[in-house]
C-alpha positions, 0 to 999 in steps of 0.5 A: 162763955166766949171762944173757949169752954172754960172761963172764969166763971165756970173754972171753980165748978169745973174743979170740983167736978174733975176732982171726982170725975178727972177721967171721965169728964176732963182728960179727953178735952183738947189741951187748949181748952185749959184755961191759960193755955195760949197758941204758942203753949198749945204749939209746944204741946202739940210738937210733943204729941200732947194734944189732950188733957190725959196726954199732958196728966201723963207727962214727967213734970220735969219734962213739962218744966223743960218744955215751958221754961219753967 
């Protein structure tokens, strides 16, 4: 699997899981072990306070869209 939780391989199953589990399973995770998430994203995520998976699912998309430059 190699240095983060989720991969390619496993990122479908994990999916279908967090679709009825998001809560539960996904939402304490670190906000780095999102697959396509970098160092320098965690850092601009971390000096927002969002340090977990519920943290990020609780932010405005349009702050998120300032933040990343999107």
């Amino acid at each position: 699997m190699g240095g983060r939780l989720w991969d390619r391989e496993n990122v479908w199953e994990w999916a279908i899981n967090c679709r009825y589990n998001s809560e539960t399973n996904a939402w304490p995770l670190p906000v780095g072990e999102l697959l396509y998430v970098d160092y320098s994203t965690m850092q601009k995520f971390e000096n927002r306070a969002i340090y977990t998976i519920c943290d990020l699912a609780k932010r405005d998309v349009n702050d998120l869209k300032l933040l990343l430059g999107v």
